[in-house]
N, C-alpha and C positions, 0 to 999 in steps of 0.2 A: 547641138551636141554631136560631139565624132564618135561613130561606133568603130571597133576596133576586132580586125578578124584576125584570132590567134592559128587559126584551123584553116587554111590555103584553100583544103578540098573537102571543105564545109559545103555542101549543097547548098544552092540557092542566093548564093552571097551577092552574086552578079545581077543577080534580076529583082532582089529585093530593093522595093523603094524607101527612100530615103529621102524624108523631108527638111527641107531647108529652115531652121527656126528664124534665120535673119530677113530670107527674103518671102517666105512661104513656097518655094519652085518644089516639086518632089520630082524624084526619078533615079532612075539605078545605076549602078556604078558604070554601065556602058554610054550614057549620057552624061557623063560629068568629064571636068579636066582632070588625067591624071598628069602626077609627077614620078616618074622612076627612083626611087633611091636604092643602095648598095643591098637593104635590111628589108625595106620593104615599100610599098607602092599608095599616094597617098592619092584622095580622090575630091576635089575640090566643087562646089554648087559653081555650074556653068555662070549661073547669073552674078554673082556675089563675090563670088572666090572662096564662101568659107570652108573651110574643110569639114568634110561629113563622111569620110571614112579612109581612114588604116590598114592594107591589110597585110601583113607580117610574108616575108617572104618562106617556103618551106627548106629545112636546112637536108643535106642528103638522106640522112635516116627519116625522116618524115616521107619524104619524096618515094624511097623504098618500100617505109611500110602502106603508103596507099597503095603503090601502084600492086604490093603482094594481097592487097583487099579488093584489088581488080579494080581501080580506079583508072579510065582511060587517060587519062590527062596525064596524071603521075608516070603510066608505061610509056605516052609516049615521052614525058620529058627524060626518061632514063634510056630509052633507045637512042636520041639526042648525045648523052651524055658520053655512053659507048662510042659511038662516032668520032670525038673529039680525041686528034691527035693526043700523045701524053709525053711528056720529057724525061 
């Protein structure tokens, strides 16, 4: 079953384990293969290849309101952002 994380800077999402229902392997999203995509980032069972998690990428308002909730990861990806030449 793929869980699906709508919430980017949901505590815990990274370390919670995740059991493989094909092959039985568990473990967290830092142990598996991920895929990059444009929307969001998919995490596949090292062993098997199935995919056991989703996790939706955060769009700028998102990004905003965590980092204004004091969310470190959020301020620094929006320090990031500021940096980035603009046309």
């Amino acid at each position: 079953m793929t869980t699906t994380v709508t919430d980017y800077y949901q505590p815990g999402w990274r370390e919670h384990p995740h059991p493989c229902p094909a092959c039985e392997w568990q473990g967290s999203s830092r142990q598996m293969e991920m895929e990059l995509h444009d929307e969001q980032s998919e995490y596949a069972c090292p062993q098997c290849e199935l995919p056991l998690l989703v996790v939706l990428h955060p769009d700028l308002a998102q990004v905003q309101a965590a980092a204004a909730a004091g969310n470190a990861e959020a301020q620094q990806q929006l320090a990031i952002l500021a940096m980035a030449p603009r046309d």
